[in-house]
MMTF fields as JSON, N, C-alpha, C and O atoms, coordinates in Angstrom:
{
  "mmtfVersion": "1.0.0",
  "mmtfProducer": "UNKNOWN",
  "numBonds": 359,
  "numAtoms": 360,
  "numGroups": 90,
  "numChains": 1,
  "numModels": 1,
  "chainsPerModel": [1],
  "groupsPerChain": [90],
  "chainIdList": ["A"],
  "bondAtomList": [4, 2, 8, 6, 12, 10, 16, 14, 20, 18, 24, 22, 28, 26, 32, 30, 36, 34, 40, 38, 44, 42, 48, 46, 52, 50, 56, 54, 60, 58, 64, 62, 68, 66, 72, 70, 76, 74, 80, 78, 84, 82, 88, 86, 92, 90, 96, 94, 100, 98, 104, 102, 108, 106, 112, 110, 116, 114, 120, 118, 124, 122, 128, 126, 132, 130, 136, 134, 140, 138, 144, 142, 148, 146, 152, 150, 156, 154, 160, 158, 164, 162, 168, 166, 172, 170, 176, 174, 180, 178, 184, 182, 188, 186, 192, 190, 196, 194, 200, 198, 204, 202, 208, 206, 212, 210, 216, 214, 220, 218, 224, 222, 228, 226, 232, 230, 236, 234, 240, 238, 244, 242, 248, 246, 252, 250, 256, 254, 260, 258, 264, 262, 268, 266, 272, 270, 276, 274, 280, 278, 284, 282, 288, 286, 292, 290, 296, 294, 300, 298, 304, 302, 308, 306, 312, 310, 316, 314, 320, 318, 324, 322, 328, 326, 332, 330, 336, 334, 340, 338, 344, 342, 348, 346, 352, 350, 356, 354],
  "bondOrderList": [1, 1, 1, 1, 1, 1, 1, 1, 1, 1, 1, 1, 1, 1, 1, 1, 1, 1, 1, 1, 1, 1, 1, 1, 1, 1, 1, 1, 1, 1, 1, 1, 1, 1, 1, 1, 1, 1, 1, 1, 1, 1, 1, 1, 1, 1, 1, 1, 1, 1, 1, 1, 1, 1, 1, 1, 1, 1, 1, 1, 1, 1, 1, 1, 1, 1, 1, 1, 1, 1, 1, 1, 1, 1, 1, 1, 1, 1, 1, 1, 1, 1, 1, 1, 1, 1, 1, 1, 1],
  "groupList": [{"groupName": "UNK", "atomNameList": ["N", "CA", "C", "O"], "elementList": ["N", "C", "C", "O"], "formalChargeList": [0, 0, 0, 0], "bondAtomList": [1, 0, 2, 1, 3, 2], "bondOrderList": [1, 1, 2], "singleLetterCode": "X", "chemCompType": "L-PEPTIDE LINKING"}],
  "groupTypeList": [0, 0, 0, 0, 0, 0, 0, 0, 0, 0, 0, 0, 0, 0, 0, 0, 0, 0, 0, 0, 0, 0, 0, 0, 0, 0, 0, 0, 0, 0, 0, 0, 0, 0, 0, 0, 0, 0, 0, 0, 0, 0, 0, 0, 0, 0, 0, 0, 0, 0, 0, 0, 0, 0, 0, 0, 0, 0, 0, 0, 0, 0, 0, 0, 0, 0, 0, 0, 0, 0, 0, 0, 0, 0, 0, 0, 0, 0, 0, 0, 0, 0, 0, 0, 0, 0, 0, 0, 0, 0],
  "groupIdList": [1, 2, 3, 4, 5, 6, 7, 8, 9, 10, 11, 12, 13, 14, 15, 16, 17, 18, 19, 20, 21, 22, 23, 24, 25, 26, 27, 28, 29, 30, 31, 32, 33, 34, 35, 36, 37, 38, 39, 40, 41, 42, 43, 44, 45, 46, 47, 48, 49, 50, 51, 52, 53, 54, 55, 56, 57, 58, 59, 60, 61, 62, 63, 64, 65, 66, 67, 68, 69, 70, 71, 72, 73, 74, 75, 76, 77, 78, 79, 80, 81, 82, 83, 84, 85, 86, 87, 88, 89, 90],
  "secStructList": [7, 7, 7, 7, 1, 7, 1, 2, 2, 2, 2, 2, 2, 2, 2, 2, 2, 2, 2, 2, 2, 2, 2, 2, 2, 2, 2, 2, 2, 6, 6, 7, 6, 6, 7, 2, 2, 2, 2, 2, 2, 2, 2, 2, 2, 2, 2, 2, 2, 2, 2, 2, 2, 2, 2, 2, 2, 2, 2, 2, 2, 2, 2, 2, 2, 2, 2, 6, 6, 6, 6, 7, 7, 6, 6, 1, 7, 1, 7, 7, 7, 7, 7, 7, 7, 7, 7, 7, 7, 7],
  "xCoordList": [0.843, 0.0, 0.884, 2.106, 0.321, 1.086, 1.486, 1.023, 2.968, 3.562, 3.32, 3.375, 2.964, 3.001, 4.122, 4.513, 4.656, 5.739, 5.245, 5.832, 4.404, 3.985, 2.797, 2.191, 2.267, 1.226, 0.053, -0.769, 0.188, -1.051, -1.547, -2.745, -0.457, -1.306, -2.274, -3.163, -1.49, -2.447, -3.605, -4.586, -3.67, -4.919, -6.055, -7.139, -5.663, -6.255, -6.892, -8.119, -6.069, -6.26, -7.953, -9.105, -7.352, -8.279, -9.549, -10.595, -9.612, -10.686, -11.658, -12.888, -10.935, -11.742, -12.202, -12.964, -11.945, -12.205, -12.918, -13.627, -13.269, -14.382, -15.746, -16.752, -15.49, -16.487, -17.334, -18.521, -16.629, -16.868, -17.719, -18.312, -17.497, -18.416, -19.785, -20.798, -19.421, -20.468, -21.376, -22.311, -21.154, -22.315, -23.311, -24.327, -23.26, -24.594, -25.816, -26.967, -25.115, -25.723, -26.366, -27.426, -25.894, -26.333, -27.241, -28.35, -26.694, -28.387, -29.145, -30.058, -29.089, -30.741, -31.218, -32.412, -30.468, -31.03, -32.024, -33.213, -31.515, -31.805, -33.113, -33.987, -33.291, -34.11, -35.409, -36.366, -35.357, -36.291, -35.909, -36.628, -34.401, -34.643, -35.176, -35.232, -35.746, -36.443, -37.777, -38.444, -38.171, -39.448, -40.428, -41.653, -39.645, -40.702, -41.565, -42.624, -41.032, -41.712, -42.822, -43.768, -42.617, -43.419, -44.505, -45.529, -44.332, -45.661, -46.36, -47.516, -45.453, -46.337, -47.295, -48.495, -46.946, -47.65, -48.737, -49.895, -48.477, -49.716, -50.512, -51.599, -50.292, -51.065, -52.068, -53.271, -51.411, -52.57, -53.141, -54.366, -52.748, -53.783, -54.878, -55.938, -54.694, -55.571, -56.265, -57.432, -56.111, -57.091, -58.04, -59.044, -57.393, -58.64, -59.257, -60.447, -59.087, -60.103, -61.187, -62.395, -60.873, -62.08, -62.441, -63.368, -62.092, -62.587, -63.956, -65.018, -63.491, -64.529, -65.718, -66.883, -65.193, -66.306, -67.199, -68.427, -66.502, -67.005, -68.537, -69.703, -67.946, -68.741, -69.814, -70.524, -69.681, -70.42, -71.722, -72.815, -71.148, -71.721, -72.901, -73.924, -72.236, -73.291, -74.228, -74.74, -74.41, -74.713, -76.381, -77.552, -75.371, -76.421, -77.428, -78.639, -76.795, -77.935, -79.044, -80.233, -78.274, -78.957, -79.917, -81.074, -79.269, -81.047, -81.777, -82.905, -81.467, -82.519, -83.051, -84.248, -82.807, -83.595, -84.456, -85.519, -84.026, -84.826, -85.922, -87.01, -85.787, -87.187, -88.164, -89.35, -87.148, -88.156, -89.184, -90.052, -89.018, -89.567, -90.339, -90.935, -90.478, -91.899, -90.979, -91.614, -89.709, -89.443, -88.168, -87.297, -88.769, -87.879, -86.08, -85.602, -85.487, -83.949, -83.8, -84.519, -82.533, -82.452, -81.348, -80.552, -81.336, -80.592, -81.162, -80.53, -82.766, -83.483, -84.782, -85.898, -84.403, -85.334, -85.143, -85.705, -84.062, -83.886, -84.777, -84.285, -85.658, -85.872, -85.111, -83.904, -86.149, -84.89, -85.217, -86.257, -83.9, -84.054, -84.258, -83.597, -85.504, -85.695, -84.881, -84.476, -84.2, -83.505, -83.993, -85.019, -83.468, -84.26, -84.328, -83.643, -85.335, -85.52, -84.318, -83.935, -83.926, -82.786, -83.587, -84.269, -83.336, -83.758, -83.317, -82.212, -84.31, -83.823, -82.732, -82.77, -81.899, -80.428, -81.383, -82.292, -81.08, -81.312, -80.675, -81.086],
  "yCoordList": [-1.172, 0.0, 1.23, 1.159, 2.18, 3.814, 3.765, 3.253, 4.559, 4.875, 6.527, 7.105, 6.903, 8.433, 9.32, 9.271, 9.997, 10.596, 11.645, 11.998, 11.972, 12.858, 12.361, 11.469, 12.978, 12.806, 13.007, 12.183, 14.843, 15.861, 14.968, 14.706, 14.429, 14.515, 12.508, 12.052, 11.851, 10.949, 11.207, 10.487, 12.063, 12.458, 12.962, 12.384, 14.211, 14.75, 13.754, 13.669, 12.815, 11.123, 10.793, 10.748, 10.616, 9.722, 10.746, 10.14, 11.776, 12.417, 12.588, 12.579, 12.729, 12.228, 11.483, 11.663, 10.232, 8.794, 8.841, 9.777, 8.627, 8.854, 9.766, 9.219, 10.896, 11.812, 11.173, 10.873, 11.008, 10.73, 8.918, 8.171, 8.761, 6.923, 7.669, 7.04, 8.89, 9.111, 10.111, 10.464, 10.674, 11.638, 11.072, 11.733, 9.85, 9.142, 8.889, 9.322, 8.091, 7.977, 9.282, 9.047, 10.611, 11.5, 12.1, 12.415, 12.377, 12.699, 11.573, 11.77, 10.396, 9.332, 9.664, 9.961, 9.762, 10.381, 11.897, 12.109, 12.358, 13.803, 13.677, 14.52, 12.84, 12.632, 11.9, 11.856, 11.516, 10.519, 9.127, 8.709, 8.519, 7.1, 6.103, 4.974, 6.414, 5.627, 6.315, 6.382, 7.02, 7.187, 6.195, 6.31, 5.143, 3.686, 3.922, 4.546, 3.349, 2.919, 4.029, 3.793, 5.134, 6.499, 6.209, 5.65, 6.614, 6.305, 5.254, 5.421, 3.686, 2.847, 3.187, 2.962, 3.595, 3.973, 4.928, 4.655, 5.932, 6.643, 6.197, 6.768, 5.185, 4.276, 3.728, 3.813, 3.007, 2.17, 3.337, 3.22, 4.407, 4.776, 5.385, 5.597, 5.74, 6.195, 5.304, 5.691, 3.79, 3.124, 2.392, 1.694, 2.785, 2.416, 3.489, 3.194, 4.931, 5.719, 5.324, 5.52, 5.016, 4.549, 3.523, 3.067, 2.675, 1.338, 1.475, 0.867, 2.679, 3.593, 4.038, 3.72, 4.893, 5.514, 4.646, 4.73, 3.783, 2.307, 2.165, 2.417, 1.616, 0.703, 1.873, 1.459, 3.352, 4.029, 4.467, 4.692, 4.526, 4.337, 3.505, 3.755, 2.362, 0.894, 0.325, -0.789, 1.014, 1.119, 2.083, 1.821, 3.663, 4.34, 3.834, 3.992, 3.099, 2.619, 1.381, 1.139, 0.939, -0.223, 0.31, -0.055, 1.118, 2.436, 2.997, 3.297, 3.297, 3.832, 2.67, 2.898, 1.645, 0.763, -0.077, -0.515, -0.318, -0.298, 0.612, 0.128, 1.673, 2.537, 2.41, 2.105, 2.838, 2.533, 0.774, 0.701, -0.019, -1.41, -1.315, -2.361, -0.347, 0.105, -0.256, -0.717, -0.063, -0.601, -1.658, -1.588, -2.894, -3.985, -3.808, -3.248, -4.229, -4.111, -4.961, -5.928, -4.441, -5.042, -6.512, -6.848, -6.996, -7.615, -9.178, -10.234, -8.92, -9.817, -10.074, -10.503, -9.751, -10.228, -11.389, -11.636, -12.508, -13.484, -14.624, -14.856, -15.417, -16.614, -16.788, -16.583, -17.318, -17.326, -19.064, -19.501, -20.004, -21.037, -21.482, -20.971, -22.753, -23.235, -23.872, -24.414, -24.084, -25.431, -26.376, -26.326, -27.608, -28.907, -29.374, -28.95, -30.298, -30.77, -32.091, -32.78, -32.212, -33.276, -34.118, -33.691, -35.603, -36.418, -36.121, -35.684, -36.42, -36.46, -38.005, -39.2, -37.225, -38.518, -39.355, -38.795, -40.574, -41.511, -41.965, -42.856],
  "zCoordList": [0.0, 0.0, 0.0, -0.131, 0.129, 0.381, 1.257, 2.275, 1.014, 2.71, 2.084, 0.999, 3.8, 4.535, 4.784, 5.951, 4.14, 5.123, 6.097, 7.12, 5.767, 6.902, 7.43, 6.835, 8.8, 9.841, 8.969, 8.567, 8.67, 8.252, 7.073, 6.957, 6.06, 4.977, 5.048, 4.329, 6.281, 6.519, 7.418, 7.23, 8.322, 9.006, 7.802, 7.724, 6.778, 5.685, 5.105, 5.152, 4.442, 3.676, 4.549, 4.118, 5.91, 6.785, 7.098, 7.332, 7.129, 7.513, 6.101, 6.147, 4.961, 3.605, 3.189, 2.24, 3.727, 3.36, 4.468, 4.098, 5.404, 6.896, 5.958, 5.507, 5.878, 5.57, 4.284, 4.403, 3.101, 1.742, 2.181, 1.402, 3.391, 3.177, 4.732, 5.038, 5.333, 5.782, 5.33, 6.05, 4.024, 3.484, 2.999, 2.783, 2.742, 1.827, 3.125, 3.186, 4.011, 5.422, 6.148, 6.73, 6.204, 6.549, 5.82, 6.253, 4.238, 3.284, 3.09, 2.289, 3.565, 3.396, 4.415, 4.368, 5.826, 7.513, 6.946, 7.184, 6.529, 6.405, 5.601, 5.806, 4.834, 3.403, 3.685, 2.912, 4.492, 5.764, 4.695, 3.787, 5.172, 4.886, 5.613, 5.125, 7.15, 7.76, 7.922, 8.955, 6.248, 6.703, 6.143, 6.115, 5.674, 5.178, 6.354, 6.283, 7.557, 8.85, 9.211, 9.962, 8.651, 9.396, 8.404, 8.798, 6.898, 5.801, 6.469, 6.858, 6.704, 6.927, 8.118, 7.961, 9.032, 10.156, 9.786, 10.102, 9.194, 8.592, 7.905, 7.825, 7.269, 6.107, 6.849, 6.602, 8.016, 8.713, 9.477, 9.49, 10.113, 10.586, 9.871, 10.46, 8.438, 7.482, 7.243, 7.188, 6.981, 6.853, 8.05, 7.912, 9.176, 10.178, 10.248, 10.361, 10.246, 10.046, 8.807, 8.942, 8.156, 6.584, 7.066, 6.397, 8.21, 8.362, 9.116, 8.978, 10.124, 11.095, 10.553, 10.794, 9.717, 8.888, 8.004, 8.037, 7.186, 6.332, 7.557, 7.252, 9.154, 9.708, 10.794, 11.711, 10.388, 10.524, 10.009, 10.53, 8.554, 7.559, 6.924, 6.287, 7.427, 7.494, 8.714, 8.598, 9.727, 10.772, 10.696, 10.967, 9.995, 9.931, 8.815, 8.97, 7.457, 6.714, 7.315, 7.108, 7.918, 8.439, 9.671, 9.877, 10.324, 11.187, 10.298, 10.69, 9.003, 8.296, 7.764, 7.587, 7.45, 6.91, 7.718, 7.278, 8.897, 10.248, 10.553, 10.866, 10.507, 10.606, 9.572, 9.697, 7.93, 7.022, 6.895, 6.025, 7.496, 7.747, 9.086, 9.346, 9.986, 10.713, 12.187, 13.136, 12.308, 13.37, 13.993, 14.86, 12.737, 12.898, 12.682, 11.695, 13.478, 12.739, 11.653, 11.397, 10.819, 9.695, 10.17, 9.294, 10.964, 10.836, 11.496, 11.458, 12.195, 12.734, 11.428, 11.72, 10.131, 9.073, 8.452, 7.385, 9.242, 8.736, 9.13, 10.235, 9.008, 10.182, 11.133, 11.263, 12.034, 13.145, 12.91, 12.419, 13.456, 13.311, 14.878, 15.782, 15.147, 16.477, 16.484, 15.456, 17.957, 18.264, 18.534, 19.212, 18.121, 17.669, 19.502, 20.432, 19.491, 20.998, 21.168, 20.222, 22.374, 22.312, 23.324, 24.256, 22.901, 23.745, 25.348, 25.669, 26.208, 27.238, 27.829, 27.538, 28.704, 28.696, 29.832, 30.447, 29.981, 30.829, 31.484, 32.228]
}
């Protein structure tokens, strides 16, 4: 490899080669390279808000469709099924 004769111009050497492999690291920091994790976090919380609203949404149609039917909820218009009788055990 290279020999040094002097100190300065290997400290110079070494403080260039340090800097020049930490500028990429400092502009992705700067640039939000860990803002994957942050979007993702906003992502989900954007979609549980729509999930909210979705099941707000469907809630309130299903009270209006409840009133408009005189009353009944919409969700007891199915038959209801009896349970079958079970022998008694002996």
């Amino acid at each position: 490899m290279f020999t040094f004769k002097s100190k300065k111009m290997l400290l110079t050497l070494a403080f260039c080669v340090v800097s020049a492999l930490l500028v990429p690291a400092i502009a992705q920091a700067e640039l939000g390279g860990s803002g994957s994790t942050a979007a993702r976090d906003v992502a989900a919380q954007r979609a549980a808000k729509e999930r909210k609203l979705e099941k707000k949404k469907q809630e309130a149609e299903a009270k209006k469709a409840a009133e408009a039917h005189g009353g009944q909820p919409a969700e007891t218009q199915t038959p209801a099924v009896e349970p079958k009788a079970e022998p008694a055990a002996q």
